[in-house]
Residue frames as qw, qx, qy, qz and C-alpha x, y, z in Angstrom:
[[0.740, -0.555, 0.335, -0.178, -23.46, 46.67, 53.52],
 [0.905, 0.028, 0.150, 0.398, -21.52, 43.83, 51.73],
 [0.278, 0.850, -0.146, 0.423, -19.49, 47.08, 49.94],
 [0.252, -0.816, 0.410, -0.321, -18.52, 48.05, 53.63],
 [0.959, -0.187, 0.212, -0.003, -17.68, 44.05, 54.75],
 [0.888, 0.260, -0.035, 0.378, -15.20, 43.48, 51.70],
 [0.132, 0.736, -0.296, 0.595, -13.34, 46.98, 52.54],
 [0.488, -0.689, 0.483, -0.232, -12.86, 45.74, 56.07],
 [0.946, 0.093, 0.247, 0.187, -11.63, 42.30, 54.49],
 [0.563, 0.671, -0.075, 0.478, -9.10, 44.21, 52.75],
 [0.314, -0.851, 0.233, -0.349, -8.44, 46.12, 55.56],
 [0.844, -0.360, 0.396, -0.027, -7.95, 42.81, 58.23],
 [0.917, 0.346, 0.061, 0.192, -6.04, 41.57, 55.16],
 [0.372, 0.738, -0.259, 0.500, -3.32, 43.89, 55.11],
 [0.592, -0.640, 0.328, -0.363, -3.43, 43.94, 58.88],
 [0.924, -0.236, 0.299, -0.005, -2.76, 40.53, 59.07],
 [0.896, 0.343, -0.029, 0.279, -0.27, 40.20, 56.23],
 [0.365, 0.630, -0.284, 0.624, 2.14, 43.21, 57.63],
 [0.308, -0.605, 0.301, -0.669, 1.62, 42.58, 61.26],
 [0.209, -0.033, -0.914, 0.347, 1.64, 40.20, 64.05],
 [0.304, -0.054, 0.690, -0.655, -1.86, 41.67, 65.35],
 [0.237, 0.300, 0.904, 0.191, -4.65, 39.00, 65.70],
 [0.294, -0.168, -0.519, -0.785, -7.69, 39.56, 63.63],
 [0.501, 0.017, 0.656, -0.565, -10.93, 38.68, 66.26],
 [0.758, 0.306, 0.413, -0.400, -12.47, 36.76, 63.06],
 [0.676, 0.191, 0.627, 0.338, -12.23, 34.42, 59.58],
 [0.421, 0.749, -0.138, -0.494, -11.32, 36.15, 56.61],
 [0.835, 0.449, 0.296, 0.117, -11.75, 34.37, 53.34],
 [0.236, -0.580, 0.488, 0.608, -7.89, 34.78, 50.87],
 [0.659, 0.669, 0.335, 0.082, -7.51, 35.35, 47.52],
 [0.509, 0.038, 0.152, 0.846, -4.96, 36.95, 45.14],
 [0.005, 0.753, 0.377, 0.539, -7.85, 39.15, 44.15],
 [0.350, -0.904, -0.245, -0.019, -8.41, 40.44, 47.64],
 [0.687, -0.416, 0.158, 0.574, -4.48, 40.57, 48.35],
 [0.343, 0.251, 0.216, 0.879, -3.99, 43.23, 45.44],
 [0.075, -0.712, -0.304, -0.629, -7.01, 44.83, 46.47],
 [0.649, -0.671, -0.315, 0.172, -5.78, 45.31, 49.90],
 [0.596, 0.194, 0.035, 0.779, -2.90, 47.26, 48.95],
 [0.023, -0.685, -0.025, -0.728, -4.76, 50.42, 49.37],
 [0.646, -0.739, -0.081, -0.174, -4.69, 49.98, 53.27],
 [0.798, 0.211, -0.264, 0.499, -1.18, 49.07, 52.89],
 [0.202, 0.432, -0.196, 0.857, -0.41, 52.60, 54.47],
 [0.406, -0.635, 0.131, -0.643, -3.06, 53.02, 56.91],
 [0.883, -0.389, -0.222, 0.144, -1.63, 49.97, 58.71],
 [0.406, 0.253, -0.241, 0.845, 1.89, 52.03, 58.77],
 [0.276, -0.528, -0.017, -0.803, 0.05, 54.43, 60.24],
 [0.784, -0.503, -0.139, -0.336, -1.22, 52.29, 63.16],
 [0.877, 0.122, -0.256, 0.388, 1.98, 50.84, 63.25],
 [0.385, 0.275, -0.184, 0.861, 3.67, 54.40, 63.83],
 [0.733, -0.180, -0.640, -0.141, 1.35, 55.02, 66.16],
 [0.858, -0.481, -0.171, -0.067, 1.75, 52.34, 68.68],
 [0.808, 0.277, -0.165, 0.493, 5.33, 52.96, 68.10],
 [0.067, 0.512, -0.013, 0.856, 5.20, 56.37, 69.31],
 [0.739, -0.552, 0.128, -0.365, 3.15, 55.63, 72.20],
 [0.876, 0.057, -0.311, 0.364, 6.09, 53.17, 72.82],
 [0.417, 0.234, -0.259, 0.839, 8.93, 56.06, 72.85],
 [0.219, -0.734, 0.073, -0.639, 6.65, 58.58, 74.62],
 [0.872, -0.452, -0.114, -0.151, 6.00, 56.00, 77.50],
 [0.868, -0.208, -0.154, 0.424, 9.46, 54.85, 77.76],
 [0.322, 0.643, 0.037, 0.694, 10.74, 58.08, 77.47],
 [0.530, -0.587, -0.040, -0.610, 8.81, 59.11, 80.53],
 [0.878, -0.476, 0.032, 0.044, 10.23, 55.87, 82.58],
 [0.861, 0.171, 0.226, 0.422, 13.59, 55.64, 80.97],
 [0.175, -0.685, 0.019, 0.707, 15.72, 58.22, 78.87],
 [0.565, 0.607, -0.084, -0.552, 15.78, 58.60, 75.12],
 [0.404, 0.494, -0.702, -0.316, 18.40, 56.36, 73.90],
 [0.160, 0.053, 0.973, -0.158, 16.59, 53.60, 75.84],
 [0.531, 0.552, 0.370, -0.526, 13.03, 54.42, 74.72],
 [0.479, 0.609, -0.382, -0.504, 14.42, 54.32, 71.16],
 [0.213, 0.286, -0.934, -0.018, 15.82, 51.15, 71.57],
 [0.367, 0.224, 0.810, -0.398, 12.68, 49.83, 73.18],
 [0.500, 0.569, -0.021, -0.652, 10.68, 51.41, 70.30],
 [0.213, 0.454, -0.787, -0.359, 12.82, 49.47, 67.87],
 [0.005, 0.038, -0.991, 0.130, 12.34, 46.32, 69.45],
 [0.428, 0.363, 0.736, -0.378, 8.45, 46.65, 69.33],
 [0.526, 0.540, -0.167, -0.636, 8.32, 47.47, 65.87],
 [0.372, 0.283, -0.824, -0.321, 10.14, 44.32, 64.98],
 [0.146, 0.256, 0.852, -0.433, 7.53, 42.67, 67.38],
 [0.304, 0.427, 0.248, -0.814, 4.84, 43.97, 65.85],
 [0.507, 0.635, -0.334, -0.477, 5.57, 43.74, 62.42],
 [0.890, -0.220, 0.285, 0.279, 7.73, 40.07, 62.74],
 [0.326, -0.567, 0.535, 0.535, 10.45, 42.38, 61.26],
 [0.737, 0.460, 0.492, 0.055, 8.94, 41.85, 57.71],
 [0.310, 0.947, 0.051, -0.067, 10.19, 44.66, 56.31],
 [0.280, -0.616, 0.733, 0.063, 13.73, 43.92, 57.84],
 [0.743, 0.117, 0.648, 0.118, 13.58, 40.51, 56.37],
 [0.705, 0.578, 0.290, 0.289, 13.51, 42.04, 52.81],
 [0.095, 0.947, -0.303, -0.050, 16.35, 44.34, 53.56],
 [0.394, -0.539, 0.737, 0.105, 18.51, 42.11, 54.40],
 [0.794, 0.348, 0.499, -0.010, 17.48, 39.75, 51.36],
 [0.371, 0.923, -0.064, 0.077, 17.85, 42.82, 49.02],
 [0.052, -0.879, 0.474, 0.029, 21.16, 43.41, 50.42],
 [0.678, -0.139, 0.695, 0.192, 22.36, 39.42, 50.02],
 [0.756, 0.388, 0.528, -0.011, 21.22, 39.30, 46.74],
 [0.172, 0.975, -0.033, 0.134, 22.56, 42.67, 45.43],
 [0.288, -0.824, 0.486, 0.049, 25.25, 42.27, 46.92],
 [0.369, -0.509, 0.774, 0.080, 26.32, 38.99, 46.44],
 [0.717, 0.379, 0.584, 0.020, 24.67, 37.73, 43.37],
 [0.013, -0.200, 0.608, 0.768, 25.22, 38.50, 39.14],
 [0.337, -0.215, -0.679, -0.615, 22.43, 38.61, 36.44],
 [0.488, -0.292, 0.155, -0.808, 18.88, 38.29, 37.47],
 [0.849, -0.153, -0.500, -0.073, 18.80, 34.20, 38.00],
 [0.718, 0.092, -0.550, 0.417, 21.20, 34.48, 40.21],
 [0.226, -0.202, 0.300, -0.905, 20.26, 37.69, 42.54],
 [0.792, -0.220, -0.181, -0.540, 16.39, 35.99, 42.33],
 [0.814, 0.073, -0.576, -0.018, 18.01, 33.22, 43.45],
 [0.466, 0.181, -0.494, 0.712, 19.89, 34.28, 46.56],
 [0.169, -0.228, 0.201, -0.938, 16.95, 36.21, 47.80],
 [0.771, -0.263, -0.399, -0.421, 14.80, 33.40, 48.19],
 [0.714, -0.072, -0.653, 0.242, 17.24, 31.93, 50.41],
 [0.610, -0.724, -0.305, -0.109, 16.63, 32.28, 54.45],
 [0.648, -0.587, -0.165, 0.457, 19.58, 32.56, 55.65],
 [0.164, 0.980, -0.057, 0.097, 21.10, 35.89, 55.95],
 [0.759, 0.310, 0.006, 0.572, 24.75, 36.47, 54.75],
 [0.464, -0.101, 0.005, 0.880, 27.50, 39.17, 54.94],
 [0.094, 0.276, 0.254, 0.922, 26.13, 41.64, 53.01],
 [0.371, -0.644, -0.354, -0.568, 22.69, 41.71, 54.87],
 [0.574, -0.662, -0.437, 0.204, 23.72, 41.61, 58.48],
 [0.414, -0.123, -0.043, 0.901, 26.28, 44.47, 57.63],
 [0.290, -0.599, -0.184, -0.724, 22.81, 46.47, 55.94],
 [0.559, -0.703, -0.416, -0.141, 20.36, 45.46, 58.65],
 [0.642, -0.396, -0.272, 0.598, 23.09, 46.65, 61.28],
 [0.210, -0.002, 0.068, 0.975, 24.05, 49.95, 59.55],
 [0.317, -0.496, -0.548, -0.595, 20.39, 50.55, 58.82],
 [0.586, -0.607, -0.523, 0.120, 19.52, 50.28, 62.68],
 [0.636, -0.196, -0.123, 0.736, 22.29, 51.87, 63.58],
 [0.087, 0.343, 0.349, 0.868, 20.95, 55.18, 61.10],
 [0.322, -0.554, -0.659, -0.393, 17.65, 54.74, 62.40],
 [0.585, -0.561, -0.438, 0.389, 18.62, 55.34, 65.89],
 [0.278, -0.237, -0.137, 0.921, 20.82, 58.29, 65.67],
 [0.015, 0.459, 0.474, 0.751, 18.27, 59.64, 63.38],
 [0.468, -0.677, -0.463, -0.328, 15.62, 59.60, 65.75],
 [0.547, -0.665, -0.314, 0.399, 17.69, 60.60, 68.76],
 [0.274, 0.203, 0.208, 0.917, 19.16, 63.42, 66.48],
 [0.204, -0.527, -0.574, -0.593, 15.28, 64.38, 66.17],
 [0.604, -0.542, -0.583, 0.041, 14.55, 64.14, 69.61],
 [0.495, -0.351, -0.117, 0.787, 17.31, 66.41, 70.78],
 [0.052, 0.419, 0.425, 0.801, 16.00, 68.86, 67.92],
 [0.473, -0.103, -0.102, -0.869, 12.34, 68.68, 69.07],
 [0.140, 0.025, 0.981, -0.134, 11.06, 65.71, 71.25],
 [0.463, 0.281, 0.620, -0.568, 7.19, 66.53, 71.04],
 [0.714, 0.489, -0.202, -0.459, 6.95, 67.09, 67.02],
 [0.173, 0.426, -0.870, -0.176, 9.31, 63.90, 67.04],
 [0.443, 0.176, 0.858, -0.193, 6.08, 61.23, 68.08],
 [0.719, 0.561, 0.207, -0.354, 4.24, 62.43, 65.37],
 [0.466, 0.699, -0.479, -0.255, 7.14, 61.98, 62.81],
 [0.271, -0.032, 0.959, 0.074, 7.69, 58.51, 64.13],
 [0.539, 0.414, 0.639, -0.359, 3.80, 58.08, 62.80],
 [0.431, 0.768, -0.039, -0.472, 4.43, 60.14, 59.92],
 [0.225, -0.697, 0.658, 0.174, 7.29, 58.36, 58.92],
 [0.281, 0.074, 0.953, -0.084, 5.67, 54.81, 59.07],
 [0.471, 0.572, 0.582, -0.336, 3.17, 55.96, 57.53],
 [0.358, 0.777, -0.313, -0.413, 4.58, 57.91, 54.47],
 [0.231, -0.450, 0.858, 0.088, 7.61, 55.24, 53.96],
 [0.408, 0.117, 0.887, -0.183, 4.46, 52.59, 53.07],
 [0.373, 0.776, 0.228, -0.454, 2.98, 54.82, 50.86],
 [0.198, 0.662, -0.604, -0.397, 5.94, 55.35, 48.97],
 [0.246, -0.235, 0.933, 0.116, 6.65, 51.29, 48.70],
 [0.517, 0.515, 0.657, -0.189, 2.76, 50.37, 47.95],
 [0.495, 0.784, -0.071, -0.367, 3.42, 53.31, 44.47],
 [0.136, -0.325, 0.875, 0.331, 6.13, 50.49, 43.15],
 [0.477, 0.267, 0.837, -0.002, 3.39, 48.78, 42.12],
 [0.178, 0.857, 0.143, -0.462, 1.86, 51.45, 40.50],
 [0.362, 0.885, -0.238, -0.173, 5.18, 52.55, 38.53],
 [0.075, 0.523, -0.836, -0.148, 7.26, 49.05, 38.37],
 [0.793, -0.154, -0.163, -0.566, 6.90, 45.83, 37.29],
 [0.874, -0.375, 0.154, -0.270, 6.28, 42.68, 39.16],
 [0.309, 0.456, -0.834, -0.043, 9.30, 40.19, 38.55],
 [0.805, -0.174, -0.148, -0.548, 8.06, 36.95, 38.68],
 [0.486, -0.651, 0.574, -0.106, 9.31, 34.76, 41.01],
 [0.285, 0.406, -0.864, -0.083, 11.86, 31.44, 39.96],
 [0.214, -0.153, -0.955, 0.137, 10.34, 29.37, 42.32],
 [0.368, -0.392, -0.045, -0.842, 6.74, 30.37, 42.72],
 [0.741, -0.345, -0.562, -0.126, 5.89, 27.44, 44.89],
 [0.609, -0.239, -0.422, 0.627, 7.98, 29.34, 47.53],
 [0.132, 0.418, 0.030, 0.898, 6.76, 32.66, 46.84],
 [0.068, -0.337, -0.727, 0.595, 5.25, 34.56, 49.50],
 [0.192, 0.735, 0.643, -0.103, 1.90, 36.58, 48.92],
 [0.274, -0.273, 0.014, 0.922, 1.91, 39.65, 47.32],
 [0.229, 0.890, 0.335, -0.208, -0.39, 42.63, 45.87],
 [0.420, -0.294, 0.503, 0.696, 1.29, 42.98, 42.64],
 [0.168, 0.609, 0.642, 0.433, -1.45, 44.56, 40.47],
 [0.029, -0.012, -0.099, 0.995, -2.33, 48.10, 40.34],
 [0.170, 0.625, 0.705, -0.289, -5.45, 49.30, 41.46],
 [0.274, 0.732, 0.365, 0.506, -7.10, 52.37, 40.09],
 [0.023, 0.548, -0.035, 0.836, -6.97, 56.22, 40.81],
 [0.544, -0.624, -0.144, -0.542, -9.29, 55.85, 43.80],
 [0.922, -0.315, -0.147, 0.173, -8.00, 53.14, 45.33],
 [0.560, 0.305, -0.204, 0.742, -4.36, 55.05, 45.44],
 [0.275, -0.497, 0.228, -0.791, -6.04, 58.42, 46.87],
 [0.501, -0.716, -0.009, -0.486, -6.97, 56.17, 49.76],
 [0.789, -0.022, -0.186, 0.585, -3.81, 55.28, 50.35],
 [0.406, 0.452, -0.039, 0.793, -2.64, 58.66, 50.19],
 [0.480, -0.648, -0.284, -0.519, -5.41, 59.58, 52.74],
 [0.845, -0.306, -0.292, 0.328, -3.28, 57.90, 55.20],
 [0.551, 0.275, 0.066, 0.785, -0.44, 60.06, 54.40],
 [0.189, -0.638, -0.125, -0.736, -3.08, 63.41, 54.78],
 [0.623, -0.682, -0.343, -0.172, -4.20, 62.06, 58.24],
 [0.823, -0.213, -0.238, 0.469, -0.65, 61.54, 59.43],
 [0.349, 0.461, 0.123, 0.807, 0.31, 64.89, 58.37],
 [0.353, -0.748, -0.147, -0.542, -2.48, 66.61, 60.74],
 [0.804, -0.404, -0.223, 0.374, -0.58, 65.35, 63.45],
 [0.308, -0.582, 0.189, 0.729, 2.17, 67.98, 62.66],
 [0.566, 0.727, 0.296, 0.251, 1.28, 69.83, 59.68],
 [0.351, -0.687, 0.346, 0.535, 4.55, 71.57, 59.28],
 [0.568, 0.802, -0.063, -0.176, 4.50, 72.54, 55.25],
 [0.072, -0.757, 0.649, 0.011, 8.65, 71.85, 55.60],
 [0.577, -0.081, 0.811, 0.057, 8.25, 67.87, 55.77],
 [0.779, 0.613, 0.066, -0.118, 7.14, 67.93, 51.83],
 [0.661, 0.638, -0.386, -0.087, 10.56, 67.71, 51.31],
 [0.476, -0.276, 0.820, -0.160, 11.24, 65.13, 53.79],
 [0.747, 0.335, 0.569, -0.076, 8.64, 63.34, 51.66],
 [0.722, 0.654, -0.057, -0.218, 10.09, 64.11, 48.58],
 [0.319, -0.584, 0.738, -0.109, 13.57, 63.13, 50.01],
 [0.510, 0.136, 0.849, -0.004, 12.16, 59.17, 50.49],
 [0.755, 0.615, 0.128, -0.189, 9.87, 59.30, 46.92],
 [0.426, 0.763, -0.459, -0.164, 13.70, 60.20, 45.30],
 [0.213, -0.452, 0.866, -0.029, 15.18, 57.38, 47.37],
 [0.747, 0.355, 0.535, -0.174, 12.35, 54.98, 45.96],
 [0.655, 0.732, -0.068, -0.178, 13.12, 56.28, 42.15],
 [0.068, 0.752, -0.656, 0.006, 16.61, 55.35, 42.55],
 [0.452, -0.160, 0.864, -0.156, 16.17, 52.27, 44.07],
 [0.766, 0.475, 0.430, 0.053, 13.38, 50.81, 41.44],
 [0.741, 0.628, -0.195, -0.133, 15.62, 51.95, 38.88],
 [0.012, 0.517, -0.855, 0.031, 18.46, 50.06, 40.36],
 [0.486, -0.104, 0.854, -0.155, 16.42, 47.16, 40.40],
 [0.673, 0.695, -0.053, -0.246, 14.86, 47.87, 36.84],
 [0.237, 0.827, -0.461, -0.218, 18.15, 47.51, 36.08],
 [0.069, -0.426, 0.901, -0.054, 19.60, 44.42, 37.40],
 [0.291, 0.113, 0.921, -0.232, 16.31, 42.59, 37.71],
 [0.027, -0.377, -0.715, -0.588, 13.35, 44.00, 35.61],
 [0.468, -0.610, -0.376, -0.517, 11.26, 45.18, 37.93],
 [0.307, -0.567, 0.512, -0.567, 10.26, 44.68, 41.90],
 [0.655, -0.244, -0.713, -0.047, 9.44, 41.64, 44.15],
 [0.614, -0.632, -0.438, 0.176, 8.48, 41.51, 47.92],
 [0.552, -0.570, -0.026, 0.608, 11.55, 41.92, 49.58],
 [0.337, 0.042, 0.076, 0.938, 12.37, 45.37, 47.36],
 [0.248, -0.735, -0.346, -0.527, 9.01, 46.55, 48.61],
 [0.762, -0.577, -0.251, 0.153, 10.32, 45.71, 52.08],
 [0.535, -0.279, 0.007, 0.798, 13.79, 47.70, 51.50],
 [0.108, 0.566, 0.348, 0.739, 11.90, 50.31, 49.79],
 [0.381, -0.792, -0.244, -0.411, 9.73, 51.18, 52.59],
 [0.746, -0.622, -0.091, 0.220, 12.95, 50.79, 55.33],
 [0.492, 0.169, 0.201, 0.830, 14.96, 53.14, 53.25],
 [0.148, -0.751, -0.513, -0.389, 11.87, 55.15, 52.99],
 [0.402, -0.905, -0.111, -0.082, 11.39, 56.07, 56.58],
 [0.596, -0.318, 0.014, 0.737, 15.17, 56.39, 57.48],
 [0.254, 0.401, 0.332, 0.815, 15.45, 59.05, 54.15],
 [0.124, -0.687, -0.324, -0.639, 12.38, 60.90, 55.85],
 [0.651, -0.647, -0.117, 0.380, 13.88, 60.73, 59.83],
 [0.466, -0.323, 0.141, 0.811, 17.11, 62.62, 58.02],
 [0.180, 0.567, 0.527, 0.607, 14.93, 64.63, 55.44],
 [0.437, -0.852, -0.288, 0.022, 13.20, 66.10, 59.01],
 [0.613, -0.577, -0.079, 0.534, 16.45, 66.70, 60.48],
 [0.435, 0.245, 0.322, 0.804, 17.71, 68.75, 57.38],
 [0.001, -0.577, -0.478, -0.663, 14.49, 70.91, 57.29],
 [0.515, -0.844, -0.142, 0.054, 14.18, 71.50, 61.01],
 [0.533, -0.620, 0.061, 0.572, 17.93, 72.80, 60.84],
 [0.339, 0.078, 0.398, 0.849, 18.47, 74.48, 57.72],
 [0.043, -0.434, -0.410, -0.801, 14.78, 76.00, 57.01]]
């Protein structure tokens, strides 16, 4: 019984730390639990993508597509408070407009959002959309489950940075924000990955493996551009990891549903 308690503490944890919805009760924090929540890291994508999807179907159904997408948008960053967006556009100030790793760390701590990220976050939307109304025109019905699949794979991929980069400790830790920056074990991954299987049964179409290997290559690239310049990851390049992610696997779909 306590076994099953702390696994929904982990659970609500992740919930709460990548979302906006409430929790109906107290849950004790810790770094300890915050790394060991990571393995739910995905199956909140997965709820996420979703409610999202019940978004676009609905508006779809009152509306037309390129308003449903745009409504869709707008409740994911409602959902989520745009967390994930928040470290793109960090990633893309800092990277962009910083030298050496004091000085990139340094720029990404700061709030307010420069050139270089409101040109990503803009082109990034901007992707997202056609992607998904690209998809839609393809194939609207397999295109709610690949919103789910998306959100749900994309998180997966970010949560294996831990895994296979390391942490970069923050300059000013008295400003840092939580994070699950410890690898768990073997088990704890496969139920992450479980997330990933569930989403899949939604449209099990053998062709999206290399949608998903698509986003995994756009992760290896990224952490080794940030190996490079910084040592390792932090937050906000878990947050442009996983909003590269699902774009890479919205145009990974569209390749494999028109070429194979």
């Amino acid at each position: 019984m306590k076994a099953v308690k702390n696994e929904l503490i982990y659970f609500a944890t992740a919930l709460m730390f990548f979302t906006r919805i409430p929790v109906p009760f107290k849950i004790p924090y810790s770094g300890e639990i915050m790394n060991r929540s990571q393995k739910y890291f995905a199956w909140v994508g997965l709820l996420v993508g979703l409610i999202n999807a019940i978004v676009l179907y609905l508006s779809y159904h009152i509306f037309n597509l390129d308003i449903a997408i745009v409504l869709m948008m707008i409740s994911s960053v409602l959902l989520t408070g745009a967390f994930h967006e928040d470290g793109f556009t960090d990633v893309c100030d800092s990277f962009g407009g910083g030298y050496g790793k004091e000085k990139i760390l340094t720029i990404m701590k700061d709030s307010r959002v420069g050139a270089y990220g409101a040109v990503g976050i803009i082109l990034l939307f901007s992707l997202k959309f056609f992607s998904i109304k690209a998809l839609g025109n393809m194939d609207l019905i397999p295109t709610f489950s690949i919103i789910v699949l998306a959100h749900t794979v994309s998180r997966f991929i970010s949560g294996t940075m831990i895994y296979t980069h390391q942490y970069v400790t923050d300059i000013d830790v008295s400003k840092s924000k939580p994070l699950a920056n410890k690898p768990l074990d073997g088990k704890s991954l496969l139920v992450s990955f479980l997330s990933v299987m569930v989403a899949f049964v939604l449209i099990p179409d053998p062709r999206l493996i290399i949608a998903f290997i698509l986003a995994y290559i756009g992760k290896i690239c990224m952490g080794w551009y940030f190996k490079k310049h910084i040592g390792g990851y932090t937050g906000d390049c878990l947050g442009s990891v996983q909003q590269v992610s699902e774009v890479l696997f919205y145009l990974g779909t569209m390749i494999v549903w028109k070429f194979i």
